[in-house]
N, C-alpha and C positions, 0 to 999 in steps of 0.2 A: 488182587482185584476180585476173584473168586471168594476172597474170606470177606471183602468187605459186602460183598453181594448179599453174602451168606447173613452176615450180624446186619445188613437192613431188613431183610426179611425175618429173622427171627424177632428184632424190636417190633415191626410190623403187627408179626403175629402176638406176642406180647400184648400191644395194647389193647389189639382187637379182645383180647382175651380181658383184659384189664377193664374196658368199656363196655363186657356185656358182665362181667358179672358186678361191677359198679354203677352201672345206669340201668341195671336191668327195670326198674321198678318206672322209669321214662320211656322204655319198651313194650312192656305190657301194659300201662293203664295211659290214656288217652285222656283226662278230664279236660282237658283245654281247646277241643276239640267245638266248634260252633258252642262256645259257652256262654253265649250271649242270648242265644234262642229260647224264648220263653215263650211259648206255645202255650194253651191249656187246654182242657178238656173242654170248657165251653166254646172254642174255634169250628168244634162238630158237633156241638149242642148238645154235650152230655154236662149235668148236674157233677158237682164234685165237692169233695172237702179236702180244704190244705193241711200239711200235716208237717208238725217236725215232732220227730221222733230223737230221743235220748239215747244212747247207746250206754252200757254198763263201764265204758272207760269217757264216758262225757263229752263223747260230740254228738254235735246236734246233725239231726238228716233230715233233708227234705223230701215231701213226698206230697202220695193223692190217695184220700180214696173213693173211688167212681163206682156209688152202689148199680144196682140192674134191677130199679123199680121196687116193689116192697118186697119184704123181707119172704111173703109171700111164693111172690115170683121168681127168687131169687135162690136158683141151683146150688150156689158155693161160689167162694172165694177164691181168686186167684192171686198168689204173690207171686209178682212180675217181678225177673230181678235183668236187669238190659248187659249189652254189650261192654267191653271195654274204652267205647268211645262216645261222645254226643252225653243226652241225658235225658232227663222222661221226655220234656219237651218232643223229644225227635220218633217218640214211642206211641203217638196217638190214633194211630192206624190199630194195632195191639188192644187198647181199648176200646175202641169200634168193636172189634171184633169180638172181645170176651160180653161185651155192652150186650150186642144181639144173642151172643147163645145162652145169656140168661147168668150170665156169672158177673160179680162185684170183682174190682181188680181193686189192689194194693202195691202201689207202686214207689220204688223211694229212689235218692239217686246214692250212691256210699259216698264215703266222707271223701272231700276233695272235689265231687261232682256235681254239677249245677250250682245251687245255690246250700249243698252242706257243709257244713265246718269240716279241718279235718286236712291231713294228708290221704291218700291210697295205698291200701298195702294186701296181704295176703287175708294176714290175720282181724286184718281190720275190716274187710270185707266181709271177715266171717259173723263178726262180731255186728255188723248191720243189719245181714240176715237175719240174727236171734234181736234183734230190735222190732225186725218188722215181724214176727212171729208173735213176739207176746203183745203188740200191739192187735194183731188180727184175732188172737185167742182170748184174751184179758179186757183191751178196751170195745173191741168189736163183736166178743161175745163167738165167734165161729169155731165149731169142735175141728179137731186134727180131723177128724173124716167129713168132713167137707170143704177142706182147705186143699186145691191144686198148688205146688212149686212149679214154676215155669222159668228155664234159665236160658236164657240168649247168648249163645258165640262164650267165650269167657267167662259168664255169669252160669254156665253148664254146671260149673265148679261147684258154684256156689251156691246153687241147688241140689247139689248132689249134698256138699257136705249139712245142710240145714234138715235137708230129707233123712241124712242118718242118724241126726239127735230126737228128731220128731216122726212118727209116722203120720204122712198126711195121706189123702185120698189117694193122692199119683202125684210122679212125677213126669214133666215133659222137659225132656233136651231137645231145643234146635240149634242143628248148627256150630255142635259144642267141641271141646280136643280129647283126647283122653287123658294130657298132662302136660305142663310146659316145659318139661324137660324132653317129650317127645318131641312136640311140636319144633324146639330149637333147634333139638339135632337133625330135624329134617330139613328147617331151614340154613343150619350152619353145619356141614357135615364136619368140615374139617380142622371144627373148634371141638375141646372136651367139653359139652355143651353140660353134660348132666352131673360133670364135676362144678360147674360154673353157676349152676341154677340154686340159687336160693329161695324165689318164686314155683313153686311145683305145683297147687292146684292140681293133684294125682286123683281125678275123678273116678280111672280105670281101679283103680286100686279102693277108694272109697265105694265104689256100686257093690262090692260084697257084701256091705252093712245093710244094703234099701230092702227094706221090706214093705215095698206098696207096690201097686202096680208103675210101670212104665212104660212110655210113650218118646221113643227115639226119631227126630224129624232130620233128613238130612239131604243134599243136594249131591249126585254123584259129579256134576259140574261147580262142585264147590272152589273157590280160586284161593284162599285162605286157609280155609282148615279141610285138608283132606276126607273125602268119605269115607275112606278106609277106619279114620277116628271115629265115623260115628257106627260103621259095622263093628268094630272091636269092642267099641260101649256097649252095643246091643249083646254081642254075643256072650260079654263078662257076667251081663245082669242075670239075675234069679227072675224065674216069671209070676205071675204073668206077666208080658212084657209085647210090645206092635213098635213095629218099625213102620214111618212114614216117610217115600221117599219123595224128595220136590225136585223143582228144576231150580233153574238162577246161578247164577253166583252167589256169593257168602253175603253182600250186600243188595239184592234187589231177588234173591230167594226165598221171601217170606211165605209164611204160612197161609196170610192172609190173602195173598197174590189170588188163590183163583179158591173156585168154590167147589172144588170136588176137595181140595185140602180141608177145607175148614168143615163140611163136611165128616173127612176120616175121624178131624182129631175132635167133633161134634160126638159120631159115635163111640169112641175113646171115654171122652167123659162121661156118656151113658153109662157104663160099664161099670166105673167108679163111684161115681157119686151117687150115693142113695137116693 
């Protein structure tokens, strides 16, 4: 009785083991998510231009870009790269907000999300990034020093790794992990999580490469990604470097929420951007 106790909990554990490192990539990326919401940037009466973008393995991405009046008036660039769930649509608070501090955003969604071709994957995300890069550098004319990375929850990552092939003005993480083999084992103690992860998004280990300034935003009442991720990000990086910390949960602690934040990270880009 005891052994058979024994071989169902071991099958158990097996699959569980079996189901995160073979669905892992149904765990970390969310495109199916409100994938019907097609919002745009004229719903808050900003001007935009639609965009698909080519990637170097030939998917097509969708995207925006929401200049900030003439070229004049216009501080820098922002490339927005969002969360692992929803898609720009769900991100137009974000352009409000870069809209008034005088920055143009570049927003896309990666392959698999919204309206891009394409599955979701690690590498493939990466490879989105350097789409929306030489789009802002090449067809948009904008130098690396006046181009901000901005990566949301997940997309931390993915600013991290775009910021280490390019030097742009600054980088800002909100809300990001320091890796998802962390993040696993802290949600699965009692799986060999970082034997199981093929997904890693290792930003802790990639911030050694960043040479631009950094701007870390994080919620110590974060419900998802622990704060502690995003003091470890801060403390890894080379400076200059500001921590900004918010309130909220992981999902209603945005940056844009109140205005002593948008504010900090107003002064932030002062600093940066010539």
């Amino acid at each position: 009785m005891l052994w058979s106790a024994l071989q169902i909990l071991l099958l158990v554990y097996l699959g569980l083991m079996a189901l995160i490192y073979f669905k892992q990539s149904s765990l970390v990326f969310l495109p199916e998510m409100d994938r019907g919401f097609r919002a745009s940037p004229a719903a808050i009466g900003l001007s935009f231009t639609p965009l698909k973008l080519a990637t170097t393995d030939g998917v097509s991405l969708d995207g925006w870009f929401v200049p900030a009046g003439t070229n004049r008036e216009t501080r820098g660039l922002v490339i927005f790269f969002h969360g692992n769930a929803g898609n720009i649509a769900h991100r137009l608070d974000y352009l409000r907000m870069f809209h008034d501090l005088g920055l143009a955003t570049l927003i896309i969604d990666y392959r698999g999300y919204g309206l891009s071709s394409g599955r979701p994957s690690e590498e493939g995300t990466y490879l989105d990034a350097d789409a929306a890069w030489r789009h802002a550098t090449q067809v948009r004319g904008f130098s690396a020093s006046r181009i901000v990375i901005f990566g949301e929850s997940l997309a931390g990552a993915v600013a991290v790794d775009l910021a280490a092939k390019n030097r742009p003005a600054a980088l800002v993480l909100a809300s990001t992990f320091t890796s998802v083999p962390d993040m696993g084992a802290e949600l699965y103690p009692l799986l060999p999580i970082r034997l199981l992860a093929h997904i890693r998004y290792d930003s802790l280990q990639r911030l050694a490469q960043i040479d631009c300034p950094l701007l870390v935003i994080h919620s110590r009442n974060d419900d998802i990604i622990p704060y502690a991720h995003g003091q470890r990000l801060f403390a890894a990086a080379r400076p200059p470097k500001q921590f900004l910390e918010i309130e909220g949960g992981h999902n209603d602690g945005f940056v844009f929420g109140r205005e002593d934040w948008v504010r900090q990270l107003d002064g932030f880009l002062r600093q940066t951007l010539p």
